[in-house]
N, C-alpha and C positions, 0 to 999 in steps of 0.2 A: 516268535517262539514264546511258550509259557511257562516250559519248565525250570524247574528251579535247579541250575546247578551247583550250585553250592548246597543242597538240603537244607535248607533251614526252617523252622518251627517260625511258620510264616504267623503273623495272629489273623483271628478271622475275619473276613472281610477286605484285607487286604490283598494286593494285586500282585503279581509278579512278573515280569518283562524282559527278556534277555536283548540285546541287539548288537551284532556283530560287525563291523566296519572292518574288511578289509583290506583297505585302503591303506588306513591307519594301523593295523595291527593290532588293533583294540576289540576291545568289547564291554561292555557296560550291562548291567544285571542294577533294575529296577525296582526296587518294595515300595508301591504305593497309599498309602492310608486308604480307608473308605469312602472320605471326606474328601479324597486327592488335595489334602491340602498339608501333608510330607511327606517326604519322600528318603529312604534312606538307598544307596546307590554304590556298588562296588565297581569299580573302573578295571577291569586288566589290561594292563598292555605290556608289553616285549622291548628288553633292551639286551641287543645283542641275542644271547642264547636263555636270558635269567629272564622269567615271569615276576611281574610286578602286582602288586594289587594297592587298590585304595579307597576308604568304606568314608564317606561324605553324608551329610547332613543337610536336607533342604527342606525349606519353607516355601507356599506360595503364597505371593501375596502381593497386591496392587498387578495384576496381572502376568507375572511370570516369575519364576523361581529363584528363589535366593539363597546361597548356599547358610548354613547355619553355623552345624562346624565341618571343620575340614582335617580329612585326614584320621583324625582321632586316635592320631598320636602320628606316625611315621609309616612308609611305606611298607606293605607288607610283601614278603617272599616267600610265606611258610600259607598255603591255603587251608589248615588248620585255622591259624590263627587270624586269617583274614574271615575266615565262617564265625569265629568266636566275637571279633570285634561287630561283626553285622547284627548276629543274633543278639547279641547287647544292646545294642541301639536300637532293635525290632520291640526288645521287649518293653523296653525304657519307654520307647518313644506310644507303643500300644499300651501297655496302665498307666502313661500320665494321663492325668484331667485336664493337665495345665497346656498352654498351646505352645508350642515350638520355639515362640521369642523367648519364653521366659529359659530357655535351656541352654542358648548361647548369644553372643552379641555379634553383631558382623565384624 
């Protein structure tokens, strides 16, 4: 799937990727750079009856993905504010020049 659910002000060039696990009760929503070389990633998953969200930070590099930062700050419950921390880090991560290491340390 490609649409974006959460709406966010993707930058251009970038990717977007939803994928559902029902297994797990998860789903995962993908922003991938042009260069596919970051990736900014919101996780939902279900505990009990309360929705979870969590907006992650990755790099690729030496052949598979590292996370950068995590979390970026605490789980979130409000998808408001789980769109607001994404779009931050979409846009941050789209006008730096600078490459991904230099934003956080493992």
């Amino acid at each position: 799937m490609t649409d974006d659910p959460f709406s966010l002000a993707v930058p251009e060039g970038w990717t977007v990727e939803t994928d559902v696990d029902t297994d797990e009760a998860s789903a995962k929503t993908v922003y991938e750079s042009p260069d596919s070389d970051r990736r900014v990633t919101i996780t939902e998953f279900a505990r009990g009856l309360t929705l979870y969200w969590w907006v992650d930070i990755f790099a690729f590099a030496d052949g598979e993905w590292h996370r950068r930062e995590v979390g970026l700050g605490d789980s979130y419950r409000d998808v408001g504010a789980v769109s607001d921390a994404a779009q931050d880090a979409l846009d941050r991560l789209a006008s730096s020049s600078e490459r991904i290491e230099s934003v956080a340390d493992d």
